[in-house]
C-alpha positions, -999 to +999 in steps of 0.1 A: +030-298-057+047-277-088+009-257-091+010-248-051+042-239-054+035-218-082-001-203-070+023-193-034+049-174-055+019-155-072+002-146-038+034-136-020+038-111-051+005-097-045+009-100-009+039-073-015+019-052-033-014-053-006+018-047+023+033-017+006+001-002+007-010-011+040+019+003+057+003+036+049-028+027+068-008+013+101+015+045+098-014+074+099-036+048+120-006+045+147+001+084+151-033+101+152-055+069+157-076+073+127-078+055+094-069+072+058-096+063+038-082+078+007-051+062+008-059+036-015-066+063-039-033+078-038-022+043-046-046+047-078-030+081-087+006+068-083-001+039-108-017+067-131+014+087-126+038+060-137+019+051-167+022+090-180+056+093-167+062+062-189+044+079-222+067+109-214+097+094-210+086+071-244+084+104-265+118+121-251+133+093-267+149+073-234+152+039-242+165+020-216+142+005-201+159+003-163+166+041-162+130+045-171+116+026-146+140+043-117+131+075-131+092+068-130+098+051-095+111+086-080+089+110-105+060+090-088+070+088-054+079+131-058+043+139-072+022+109-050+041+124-020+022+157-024-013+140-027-006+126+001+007+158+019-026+180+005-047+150+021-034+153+051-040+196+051-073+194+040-089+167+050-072+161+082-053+184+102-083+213+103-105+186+119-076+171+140-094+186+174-131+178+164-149+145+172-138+110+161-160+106+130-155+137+114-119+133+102-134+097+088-161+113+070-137+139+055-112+110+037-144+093+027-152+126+008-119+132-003-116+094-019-150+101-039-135+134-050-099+117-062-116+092-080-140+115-103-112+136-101-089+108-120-125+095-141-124+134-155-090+141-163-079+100-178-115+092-188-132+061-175-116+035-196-083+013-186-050+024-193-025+002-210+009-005-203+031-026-227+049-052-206+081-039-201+099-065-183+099-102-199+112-134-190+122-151-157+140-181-136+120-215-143+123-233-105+112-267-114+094-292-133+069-318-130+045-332-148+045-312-178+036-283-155+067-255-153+071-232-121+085-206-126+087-166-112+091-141-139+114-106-131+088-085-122+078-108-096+110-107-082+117-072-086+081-068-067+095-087-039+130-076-038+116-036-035+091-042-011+118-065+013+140-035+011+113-009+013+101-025+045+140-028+061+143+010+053+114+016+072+118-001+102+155+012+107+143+046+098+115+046+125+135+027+149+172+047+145+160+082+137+147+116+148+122+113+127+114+081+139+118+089+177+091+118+168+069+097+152+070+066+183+065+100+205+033+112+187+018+081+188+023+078+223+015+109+234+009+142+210+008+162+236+034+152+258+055+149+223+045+188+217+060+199+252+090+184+247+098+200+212+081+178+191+067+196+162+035+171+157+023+193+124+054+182+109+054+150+123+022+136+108+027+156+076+059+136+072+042+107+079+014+109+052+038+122+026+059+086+035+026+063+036+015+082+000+055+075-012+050+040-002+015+036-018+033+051-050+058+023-050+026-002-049+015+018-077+039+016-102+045-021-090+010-027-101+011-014-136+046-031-145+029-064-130-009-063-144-007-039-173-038-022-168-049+005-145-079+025-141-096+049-117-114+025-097-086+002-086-079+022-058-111+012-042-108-026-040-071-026-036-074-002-005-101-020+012-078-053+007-051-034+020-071-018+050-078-055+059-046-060+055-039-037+083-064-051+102-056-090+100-018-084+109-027-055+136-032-020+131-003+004+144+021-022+135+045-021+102+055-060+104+015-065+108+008-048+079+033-064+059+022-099+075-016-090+067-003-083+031+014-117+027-016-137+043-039-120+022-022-124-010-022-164-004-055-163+005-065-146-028-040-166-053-045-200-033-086-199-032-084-187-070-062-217-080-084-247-062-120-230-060-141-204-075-123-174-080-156-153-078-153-159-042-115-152-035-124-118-015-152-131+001-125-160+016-101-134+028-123-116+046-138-150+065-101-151+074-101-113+090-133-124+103-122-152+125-091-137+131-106-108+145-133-133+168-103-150+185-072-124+185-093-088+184-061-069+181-047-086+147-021-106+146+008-092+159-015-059+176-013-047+209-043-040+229-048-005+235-042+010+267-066+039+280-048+067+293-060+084+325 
């Protein structure tokens, strides 16, 4: 009971991390109905940025180590925010009016291009980071086996719960938020009623990349280690993510996160862990046979 108990506080930690970062997809994916391939990228860049914002902030002499890490958390989220803007110009919005799989192969292109990008300017090897945060609250005992959750972990979780009730009040009490439930609605209804739909989705990839920066710097203070390929695997986890709780929906996307996190941590603590990622997506897979929309997805409506 103690090691479940343990293996479910690791997945809902990774969970957070997958959720933050699948938010991005559902966001773009719920506006202009296509998916952000090089989103997990910009997840990849934000946990580079955090690492150097750390080294820099190291060598200017700052100590404490809570204003460091609120000062990497909005250095990251500023700079991430304007990969994810540039993204959005040049690999989105000039093909906004062509055909369906020519925006897709654009982010496809643009994800090769900011990961050799990151490989040439960092080098391929992984980049450290010293564990910053130690310690944690032990929750029981049994057995001679200890379970406990460590402060990161709860930081992790703490963020991304209030990350996630920003969000939803913002898109459900705002302008911004009315203008982005119009767009996905209806651009072009949204455009003759004042909308400005540039801004709009500009806004929203600059959010989503924020967001994925967040996930970022959560995954260096929690693993340590980054490197240029992490984007990749972490993207495609949160894509199904996405997916499983039901694209175009934030609590889906946060739900997918969760489920997929406990997939990962419980299948690595009872079976092989070589096949963790090959068990969540048997999950997607028969999620998708039965409920085609996701989880908590709505079945598209065509508009005539």
């Amino acid at each position: 009971m103690e090691y479940l108990l343990q293996q479910i506080i690791n997945g809902l930690t990774l969970g957070a991390i997958y959720g933050l970062i699948a938010i991005g997809y559902t966001m773009v994916y719920g506006i202009i109905g296509m998916i952000n391939f090089a989103h997990g990228d910009v997840f990849m860049i934000g946990a580079f940025i955090s690492i150097i914002t750390f080294a820099l902030l190291w060598m200017g002499g700052v100590t404490s180590i809570p204003l460091a890490i609120v000062l990497v958390l909005f250095t990251t989220m500023l700079f991430t925010a304007v990969y994810g803007w540039t993204v959005e110009r040049i690999a989105y919005r000039p093909l906004r009016g062509s055909f369906r799989l020519a925006p897709l192969i654009s982010a496809i292109g643009m994800s090769i291009f900011l990961q050799n990008y990151v490989q040439l300017l960092q080098g391929a090897r992984i980049k450290p980071l010293p564990p910053l945060i130690s310690g944690g609250i032990v929750l029981m005992e049994g057995d001679g086996f200890a379970v406990q959750i460590n402060y990161t972990q709860m930081i992790i979780i703490a963020v991304t719960v209030a990350l996630m009730t920003a969000f939803t009040l913002l898109i459900t009490r705002t302008p911004l938020g009315r203008a982005q439930r119009a767009c996905e609605q209806d651009r072009g209804m949204a455009a003759l009623l004042g909308v400005d739909v540039d801004r709009t989705i500009s806004l929203t990839f600059v959010m989503g990349a924020a967001l994925a920066a967040v996930a970022g710097l959560m995954f260096a203070l929690y693993y340590g280690v980054v490197d240029f390929f992490i984007g990749f695997l972490a993207g495609l986890k949160a894509f199904t993510a996405a997916v499983l709780g039901g694209i175009g929906s934030l609590p889906g996307a946060m739900l997918g996160g969760i489920l997929i996190g406990l997939i990962e941590a419980l299948w690595s603590g009872y079976f092989s862990v070589e096949y963790k990622d090959v068990a969540a997506f048997a999950v997607l897979v028969l999620v998708l046979v039965f409920r085609p929309t996701g989880l908590l997805g709505r079945p598209e409506i065509e508009k005539v």
